[in-house]
Backbone as JSON, one array per atom type, in Angstrom:
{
  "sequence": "XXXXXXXXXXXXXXXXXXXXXXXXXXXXXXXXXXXXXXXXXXXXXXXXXXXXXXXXXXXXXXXXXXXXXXXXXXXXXXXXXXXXXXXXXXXXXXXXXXXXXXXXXXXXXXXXXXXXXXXXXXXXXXXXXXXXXXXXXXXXXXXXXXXXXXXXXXXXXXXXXXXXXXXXXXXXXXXXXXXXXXXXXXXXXXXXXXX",
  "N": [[24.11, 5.48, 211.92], [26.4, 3.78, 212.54], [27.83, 3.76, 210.41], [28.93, 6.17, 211.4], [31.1, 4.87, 213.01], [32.44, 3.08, 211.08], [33.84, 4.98, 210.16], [35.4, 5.88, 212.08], [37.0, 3.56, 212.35], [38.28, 3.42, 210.54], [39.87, 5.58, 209.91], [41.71, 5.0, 212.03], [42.92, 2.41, 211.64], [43.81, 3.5, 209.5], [45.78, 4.74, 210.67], [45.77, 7.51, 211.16], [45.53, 9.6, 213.9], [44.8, 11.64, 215.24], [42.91, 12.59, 213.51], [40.75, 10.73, 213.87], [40.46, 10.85, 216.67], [39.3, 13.57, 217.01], [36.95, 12.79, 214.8], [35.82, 11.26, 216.47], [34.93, 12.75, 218.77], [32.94, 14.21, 217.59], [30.93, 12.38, 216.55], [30.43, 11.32, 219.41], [29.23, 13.72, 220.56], [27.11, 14.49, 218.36], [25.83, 11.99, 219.0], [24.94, 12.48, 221.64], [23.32, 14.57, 221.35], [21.22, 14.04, 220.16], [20.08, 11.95, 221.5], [19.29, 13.38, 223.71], [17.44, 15.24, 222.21], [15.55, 13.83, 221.79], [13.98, 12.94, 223.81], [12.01, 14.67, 223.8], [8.86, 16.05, 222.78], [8.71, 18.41, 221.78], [11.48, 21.0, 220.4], [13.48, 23.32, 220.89], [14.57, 25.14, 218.2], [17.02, 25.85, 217.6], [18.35, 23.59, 219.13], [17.79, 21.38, 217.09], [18.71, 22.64, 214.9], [21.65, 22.92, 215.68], [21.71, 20.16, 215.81], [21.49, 19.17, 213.39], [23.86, 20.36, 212.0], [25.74, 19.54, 212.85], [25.01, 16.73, 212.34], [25.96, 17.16, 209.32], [28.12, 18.08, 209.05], [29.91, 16.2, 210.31], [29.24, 14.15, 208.32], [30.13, 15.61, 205.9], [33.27, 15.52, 206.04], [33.72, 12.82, 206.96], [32.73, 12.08, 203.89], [34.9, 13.15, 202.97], [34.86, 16.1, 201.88], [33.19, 16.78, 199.68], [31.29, 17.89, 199.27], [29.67, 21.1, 199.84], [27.66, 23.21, 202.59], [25.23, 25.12, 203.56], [23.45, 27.24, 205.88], [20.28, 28.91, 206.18], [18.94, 31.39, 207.88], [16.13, 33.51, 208.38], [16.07, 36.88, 209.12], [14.89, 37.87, 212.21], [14.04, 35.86, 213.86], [14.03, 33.87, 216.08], [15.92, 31.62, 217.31], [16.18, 30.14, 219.46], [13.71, 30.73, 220.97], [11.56, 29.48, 218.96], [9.62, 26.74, 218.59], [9.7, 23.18, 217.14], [9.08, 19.83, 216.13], [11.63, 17.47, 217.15], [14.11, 16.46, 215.02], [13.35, 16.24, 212.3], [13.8, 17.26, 209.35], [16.34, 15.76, 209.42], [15.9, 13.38, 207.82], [15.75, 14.08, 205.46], [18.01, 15.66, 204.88], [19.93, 13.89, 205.18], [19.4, 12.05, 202.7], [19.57, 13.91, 200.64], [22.3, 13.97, 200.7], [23.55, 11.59, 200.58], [21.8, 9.95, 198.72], [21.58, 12.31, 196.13], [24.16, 13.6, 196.16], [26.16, 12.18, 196.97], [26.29, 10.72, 194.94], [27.17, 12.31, 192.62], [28.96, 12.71, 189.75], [30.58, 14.96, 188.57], [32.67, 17.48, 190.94], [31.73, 19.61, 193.62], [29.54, 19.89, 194.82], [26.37, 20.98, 196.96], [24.29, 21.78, 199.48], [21.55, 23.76, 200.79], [19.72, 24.92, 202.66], [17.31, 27.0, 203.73], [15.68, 28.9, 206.08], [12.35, 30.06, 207.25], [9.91, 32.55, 208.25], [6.37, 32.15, 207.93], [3.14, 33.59, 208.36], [1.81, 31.65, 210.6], [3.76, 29.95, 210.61], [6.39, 27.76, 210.31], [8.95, 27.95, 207.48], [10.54, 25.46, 205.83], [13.63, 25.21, 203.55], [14.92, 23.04, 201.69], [17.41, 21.91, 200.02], [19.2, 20.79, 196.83], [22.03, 20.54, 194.98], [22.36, 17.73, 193.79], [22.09, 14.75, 192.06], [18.95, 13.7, 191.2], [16.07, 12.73, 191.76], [15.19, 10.67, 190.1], [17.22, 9.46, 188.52], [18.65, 8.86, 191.03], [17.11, 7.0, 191.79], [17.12, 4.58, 189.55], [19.18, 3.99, 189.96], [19.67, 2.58, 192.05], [17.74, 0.63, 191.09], [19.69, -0.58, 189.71], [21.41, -1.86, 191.21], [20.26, -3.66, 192.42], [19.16, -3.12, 195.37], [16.38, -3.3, 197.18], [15.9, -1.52, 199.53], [13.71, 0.34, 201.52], [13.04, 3.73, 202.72], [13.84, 4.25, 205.86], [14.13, 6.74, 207.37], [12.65, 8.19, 206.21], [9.82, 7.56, 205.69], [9.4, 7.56, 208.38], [9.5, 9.84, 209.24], [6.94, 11.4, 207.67], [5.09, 9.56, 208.65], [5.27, 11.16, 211.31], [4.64, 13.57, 210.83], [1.48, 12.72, 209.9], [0.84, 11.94, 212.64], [1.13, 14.24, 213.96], [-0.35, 15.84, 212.37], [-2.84, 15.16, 212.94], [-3.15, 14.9, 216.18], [-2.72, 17.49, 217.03], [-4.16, 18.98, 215.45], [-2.9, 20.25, 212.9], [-1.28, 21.37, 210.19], [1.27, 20.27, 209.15], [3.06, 19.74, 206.92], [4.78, 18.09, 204.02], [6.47, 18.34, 200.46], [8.24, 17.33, 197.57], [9.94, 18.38, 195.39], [11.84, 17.71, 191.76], [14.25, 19.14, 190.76], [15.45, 20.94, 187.05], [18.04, 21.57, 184.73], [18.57, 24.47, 182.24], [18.22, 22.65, 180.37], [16.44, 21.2, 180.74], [17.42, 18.72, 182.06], [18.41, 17.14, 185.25], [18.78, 18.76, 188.33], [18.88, 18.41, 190.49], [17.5, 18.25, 193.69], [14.21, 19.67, 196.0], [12.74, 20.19, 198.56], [10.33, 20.67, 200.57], [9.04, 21.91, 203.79], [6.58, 22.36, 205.91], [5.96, 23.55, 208.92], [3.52, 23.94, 211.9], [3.36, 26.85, 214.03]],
  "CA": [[25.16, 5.78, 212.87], [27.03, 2.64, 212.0], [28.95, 4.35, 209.41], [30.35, 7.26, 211.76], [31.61, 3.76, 213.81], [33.57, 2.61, 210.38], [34.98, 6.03, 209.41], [36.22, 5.78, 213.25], [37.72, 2.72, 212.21], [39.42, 3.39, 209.24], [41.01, 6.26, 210.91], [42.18, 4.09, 213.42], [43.28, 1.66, 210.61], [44.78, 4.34, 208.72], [47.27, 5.63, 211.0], [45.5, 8.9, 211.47], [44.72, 9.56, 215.75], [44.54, 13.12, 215.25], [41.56, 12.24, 212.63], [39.93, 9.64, 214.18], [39.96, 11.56, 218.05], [38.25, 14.39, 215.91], [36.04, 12.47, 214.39], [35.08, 10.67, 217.59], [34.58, 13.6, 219.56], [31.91, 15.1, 216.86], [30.54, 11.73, 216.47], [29.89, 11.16, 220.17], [28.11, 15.24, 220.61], [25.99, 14.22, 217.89], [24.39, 11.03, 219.45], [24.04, 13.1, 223.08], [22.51, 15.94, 220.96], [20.42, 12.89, 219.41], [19.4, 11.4, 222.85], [18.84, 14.9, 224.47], [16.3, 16.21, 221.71], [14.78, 12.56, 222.08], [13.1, 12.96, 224.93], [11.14, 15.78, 223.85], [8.26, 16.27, 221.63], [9.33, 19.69, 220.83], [12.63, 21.26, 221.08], [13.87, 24.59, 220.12], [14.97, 25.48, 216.79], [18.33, 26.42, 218.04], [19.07, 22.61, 219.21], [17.69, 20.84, 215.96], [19.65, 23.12, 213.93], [22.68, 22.48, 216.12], [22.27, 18.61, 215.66], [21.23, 19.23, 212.15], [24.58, 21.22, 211.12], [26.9, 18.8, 213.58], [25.15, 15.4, 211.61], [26.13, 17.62, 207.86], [29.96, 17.96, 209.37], [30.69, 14.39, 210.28], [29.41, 13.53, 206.89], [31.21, 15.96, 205.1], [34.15, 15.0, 206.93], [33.45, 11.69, 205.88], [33.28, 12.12, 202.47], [36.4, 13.93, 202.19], [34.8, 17.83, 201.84], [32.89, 16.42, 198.78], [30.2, 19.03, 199.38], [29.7, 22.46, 201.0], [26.5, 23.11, 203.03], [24.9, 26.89, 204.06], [21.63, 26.98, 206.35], [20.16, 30.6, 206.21], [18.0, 31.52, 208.99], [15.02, 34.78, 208.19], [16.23, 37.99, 209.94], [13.77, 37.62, 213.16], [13.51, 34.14, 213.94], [14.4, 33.4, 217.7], [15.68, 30.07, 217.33], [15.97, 29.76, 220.85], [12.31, 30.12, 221.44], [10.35, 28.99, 218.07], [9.85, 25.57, 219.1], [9.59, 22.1, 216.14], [9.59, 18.52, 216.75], [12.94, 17.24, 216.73], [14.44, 15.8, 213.96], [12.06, 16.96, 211.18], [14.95, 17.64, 208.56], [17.43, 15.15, 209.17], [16.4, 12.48, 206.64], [16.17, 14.56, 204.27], [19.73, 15.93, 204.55], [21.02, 12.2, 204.81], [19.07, 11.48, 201.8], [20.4, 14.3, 199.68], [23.89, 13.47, 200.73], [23.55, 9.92, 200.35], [21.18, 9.54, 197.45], [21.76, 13.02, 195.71], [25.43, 14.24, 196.26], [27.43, 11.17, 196.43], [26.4, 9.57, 193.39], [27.51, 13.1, 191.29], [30.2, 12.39, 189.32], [31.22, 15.93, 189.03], [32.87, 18.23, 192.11], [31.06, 20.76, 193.6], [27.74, 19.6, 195.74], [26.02, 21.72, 197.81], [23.08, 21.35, 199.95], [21.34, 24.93, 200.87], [18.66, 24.91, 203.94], [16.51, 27.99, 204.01], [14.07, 28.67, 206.96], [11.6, 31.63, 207.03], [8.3, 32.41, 208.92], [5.32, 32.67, 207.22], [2.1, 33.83, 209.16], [1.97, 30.65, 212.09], [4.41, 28.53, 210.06], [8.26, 27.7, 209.78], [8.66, 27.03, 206.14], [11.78, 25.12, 205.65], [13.19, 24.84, 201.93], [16.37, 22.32, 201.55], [18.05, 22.22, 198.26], [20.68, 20.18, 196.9], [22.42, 19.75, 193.25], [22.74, 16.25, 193.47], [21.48, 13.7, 190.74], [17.85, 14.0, 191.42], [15.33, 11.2, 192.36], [15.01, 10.05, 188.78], [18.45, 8.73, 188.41], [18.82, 7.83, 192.34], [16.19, 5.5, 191.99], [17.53, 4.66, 188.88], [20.9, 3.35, 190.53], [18.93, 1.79, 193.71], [17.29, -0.32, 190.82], [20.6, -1.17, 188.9], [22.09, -2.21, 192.14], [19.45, -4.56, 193.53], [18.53, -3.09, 196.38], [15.31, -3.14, 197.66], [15.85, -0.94, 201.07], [13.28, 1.68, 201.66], [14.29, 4.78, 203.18], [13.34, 4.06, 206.68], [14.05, 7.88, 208.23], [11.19, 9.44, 205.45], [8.6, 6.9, 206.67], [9.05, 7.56, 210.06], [8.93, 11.21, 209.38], [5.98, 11.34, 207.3], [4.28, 9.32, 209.67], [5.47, 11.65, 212.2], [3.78, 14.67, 210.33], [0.39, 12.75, 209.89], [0.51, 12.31, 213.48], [1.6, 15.99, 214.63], [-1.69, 16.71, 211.97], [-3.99, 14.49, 214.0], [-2.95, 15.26, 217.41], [-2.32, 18.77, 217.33], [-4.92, 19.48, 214.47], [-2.31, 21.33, 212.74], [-1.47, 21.2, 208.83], [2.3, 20.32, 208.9], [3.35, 19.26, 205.3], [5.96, 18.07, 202.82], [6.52, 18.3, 199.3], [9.39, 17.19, 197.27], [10.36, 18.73, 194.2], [12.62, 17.33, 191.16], [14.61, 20.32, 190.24], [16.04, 20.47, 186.41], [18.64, 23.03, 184.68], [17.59, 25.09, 181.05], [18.61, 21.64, 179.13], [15.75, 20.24, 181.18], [18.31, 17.66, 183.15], [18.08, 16.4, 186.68], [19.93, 18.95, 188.62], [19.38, 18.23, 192.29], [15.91, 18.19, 194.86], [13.87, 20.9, 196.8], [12.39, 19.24, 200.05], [9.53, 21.8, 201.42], [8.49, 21.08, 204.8], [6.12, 23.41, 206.21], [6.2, 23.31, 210.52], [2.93, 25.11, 212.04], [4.36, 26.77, 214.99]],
  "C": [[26.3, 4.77, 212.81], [27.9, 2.86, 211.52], [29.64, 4.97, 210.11], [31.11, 6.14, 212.47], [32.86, 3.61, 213.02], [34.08, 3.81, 210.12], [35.66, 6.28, 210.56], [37.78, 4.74, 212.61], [38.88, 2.96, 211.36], [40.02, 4.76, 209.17], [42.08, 5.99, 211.61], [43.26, 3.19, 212.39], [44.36, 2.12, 210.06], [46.03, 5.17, 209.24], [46.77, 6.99, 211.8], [44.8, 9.14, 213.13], [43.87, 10.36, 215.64], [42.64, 13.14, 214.46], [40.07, 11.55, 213.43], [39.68, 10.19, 215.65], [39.1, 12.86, 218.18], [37.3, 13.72, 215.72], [34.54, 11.49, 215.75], [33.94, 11.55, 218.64], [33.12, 14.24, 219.09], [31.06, 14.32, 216.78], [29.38, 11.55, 217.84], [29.04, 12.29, 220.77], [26.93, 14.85, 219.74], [25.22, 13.24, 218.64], [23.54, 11.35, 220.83], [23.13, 14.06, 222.72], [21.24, 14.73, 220.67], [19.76, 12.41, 220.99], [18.75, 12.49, 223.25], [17.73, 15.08, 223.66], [15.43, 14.8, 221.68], [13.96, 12.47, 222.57], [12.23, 13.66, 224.76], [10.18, 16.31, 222.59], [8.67, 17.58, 221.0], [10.57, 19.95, 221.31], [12.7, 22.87, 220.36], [14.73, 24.73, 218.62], [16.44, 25.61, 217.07], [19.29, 24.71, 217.87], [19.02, 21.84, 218.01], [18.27, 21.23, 215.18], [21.34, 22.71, 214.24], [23.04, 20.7, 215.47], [22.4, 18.48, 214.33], [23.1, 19.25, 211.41], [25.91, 19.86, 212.06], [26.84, 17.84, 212.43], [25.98, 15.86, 210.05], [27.76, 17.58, 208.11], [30.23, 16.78, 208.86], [30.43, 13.88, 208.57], [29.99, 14.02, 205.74], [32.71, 15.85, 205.18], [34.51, 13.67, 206.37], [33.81, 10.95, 204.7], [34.43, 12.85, 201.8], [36.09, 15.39, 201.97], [34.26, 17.27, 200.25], [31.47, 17.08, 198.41], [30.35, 20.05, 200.0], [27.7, 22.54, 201.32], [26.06, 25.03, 203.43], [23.76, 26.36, 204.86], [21.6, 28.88, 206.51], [19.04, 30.64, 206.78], [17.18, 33.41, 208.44], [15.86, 35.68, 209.48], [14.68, 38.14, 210.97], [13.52, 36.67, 213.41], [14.41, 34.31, 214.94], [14.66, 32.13, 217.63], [16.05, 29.46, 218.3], [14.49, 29.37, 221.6], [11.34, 29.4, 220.45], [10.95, 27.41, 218.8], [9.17, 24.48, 217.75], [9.37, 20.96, 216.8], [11.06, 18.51, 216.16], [12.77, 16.42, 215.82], [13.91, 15.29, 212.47], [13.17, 16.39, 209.76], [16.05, 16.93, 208.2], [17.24, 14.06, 208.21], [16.52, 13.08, 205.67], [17.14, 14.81, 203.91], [20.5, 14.77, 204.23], [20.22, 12.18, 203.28], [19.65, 12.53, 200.35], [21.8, 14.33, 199.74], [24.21, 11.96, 199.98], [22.9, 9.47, 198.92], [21.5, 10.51, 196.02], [23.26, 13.2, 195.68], [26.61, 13.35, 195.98], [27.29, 10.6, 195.36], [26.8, 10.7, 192.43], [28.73, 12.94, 190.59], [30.72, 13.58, 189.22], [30.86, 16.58, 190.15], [32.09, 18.96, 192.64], [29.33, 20.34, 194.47], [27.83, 20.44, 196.71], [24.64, 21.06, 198.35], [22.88, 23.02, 200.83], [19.67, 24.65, 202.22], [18.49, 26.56, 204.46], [15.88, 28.03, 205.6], [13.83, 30.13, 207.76], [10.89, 31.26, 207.68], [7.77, 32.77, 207.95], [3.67, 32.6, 207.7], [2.42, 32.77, 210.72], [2.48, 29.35, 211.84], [5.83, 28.82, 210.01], [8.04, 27.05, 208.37], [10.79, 26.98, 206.02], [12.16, 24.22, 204.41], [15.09, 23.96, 202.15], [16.61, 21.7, 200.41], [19.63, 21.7, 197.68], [20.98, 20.06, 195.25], [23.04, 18.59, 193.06], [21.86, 15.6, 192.04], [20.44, 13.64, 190.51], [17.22, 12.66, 191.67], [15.37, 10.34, 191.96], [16.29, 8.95, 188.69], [19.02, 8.37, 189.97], [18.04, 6.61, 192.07], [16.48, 4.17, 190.61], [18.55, 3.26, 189.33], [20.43, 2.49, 191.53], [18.63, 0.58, 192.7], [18.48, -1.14, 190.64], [21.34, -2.33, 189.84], [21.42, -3.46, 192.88], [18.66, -4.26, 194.66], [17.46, -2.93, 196.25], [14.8, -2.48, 199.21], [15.24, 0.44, 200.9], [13.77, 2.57, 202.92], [13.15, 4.97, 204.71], [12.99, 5.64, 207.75], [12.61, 8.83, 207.56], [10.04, 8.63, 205.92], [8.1, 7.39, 207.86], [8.63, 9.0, 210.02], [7.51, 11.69, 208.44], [5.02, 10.64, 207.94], [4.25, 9.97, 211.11], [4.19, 12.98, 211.94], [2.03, 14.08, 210.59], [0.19, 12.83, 211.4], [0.21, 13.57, 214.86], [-0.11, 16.71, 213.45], [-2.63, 16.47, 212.65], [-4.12, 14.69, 215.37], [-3.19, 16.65, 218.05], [-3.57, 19.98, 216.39], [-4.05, 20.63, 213.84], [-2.45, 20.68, 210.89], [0.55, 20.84, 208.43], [2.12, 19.71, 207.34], [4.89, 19.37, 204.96], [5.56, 17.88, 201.7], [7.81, 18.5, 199.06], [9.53, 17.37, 195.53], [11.83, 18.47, 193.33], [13.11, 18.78, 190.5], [15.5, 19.94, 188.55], [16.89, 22.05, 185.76], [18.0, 23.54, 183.2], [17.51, 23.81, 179.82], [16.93, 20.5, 179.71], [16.51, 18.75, 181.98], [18.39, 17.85, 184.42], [19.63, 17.39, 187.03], [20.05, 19.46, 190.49], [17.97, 18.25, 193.07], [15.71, 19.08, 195.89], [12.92, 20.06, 197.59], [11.67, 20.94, 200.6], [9.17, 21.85, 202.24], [8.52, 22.19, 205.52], [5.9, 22.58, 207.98], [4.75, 24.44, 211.01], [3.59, 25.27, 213.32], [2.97, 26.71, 216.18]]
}
C-alpha cells in the first residue's frame, strides 16, 4: 500500500491534481473495502471481487495502462450470496503484475481471472502472459534480493488453516505456462474454494 502513497506523490510532484485526486479517491475505497472485508471470515463474492478489480485499477493506473485485465464470472453464480474468505486472490494478482507483467519487455500484458462452480467448489483460474516464474526468479536472483513474497505465505497458510478448521479441501496449484517454441509465456494460479 506504500506504493499507492508514492504514485500519490508523484502526482502531486508532477503537477497533475486532477490525477492525483483520482488516484486518491480509488486508493482510499480500496483500503475501506480492505478494512470492511477484514473483519470477516467470509465475505461475499461480490465484495472480494469488487476489492479485487478496484486493487487491478490503481495498479494499472499506476503503471501507465501497461496491461489490460478481464474477470469472467460462470453464467449462475450469485456473487452476492456464494460466500469465500476474503482476500484469497489478491496476492496472486499483485504477484503477476509485479513479478510477471512488469518485467515484460514487450506491450501487451494481460491478466485473465476465470471463476466457475464445480459440484461444492468455486474454482478460480488466473492467468497472466507475463515472464513466468523461471525468469522472475531469475531477476529476484540477479538483483540481490532476498524478500519472500509475504502475501503467498500468509495465504497458503490461510488455506491450510480453512482445511483444518473447516475440514474442507481448499487448494492451490501454480502452473508455468509456455508457447509452441516451448518459452515462458506467463502463469496459471488454480485456487480451488469449497463453498
Amino acid at each position: 500500500m506504500l506504493y499507492g502513497l508514492n504514485s500519490i506523490e508523484y502526482y502531486i510532484i508532477s503537477n497533475e491534481p486532477e490525477k492525483a485526486s483520482d488516484y486518491l479517491n480509488r486508493f482510499s475505497r480500496l483500503i475501506r473495502l480492505i478494512l470492511q472485508n477484514s473483519k470477516n471470515n467470509i465475505v461475499p463474492l461480490k465484495d472480494d471481487l469488487e476489492t479485487l478489480q478496484l486493487y487491478i485499477e490503481i495498479e494499472s493506473v499506476r503503471f501507465d495502462h501497461q496491461f489490460d485485465y478481464e474477470i469472467k464470472i460462470e453464467e449462475g453464480i450469485d456473487t452476492a450470496t456464494v460466500l469465500i474468505p476474503p482476500m484469497l486472490l489478491q496476492p496472486y494478482v499483485e504477484n503477476a503484475i509485479w513479478h510477471g507483467l512488469m518485467q515484460k519487455q514487450t506491450p501487451g500484458g494481460t491478466i485473465e481471472l476465470k471463476i466457475r462452480r464445480q459440484g461444492a467448489a468455486l474454482i478460480c483460474l488466473l492467468e497472466d502472459n507475463g515472464i513466468g516464474r523461471a525468469a522472475a526468479a531469475a531477476l529476484k536472483s540477479k538483483s540481490g534480493s532476498s524478500k519472500k513474497s509475504f502475501g503467498m505465505k500468509i495465504t497458503s497458510e490461510r488455506l491450510k488453516a480453512l482445511n483444518h478448521l473447516a475440514d474442507t479441501r481448499a487448494s492451490v496449484q501454480i502452473f508455468d505456462l509456455t508457447d509452441e517454441e516451448g518459452q515462458a509465456s506467463g502463469t496459471r494460479v488454480e485456487l480451488v474454494i469449497p463453498l
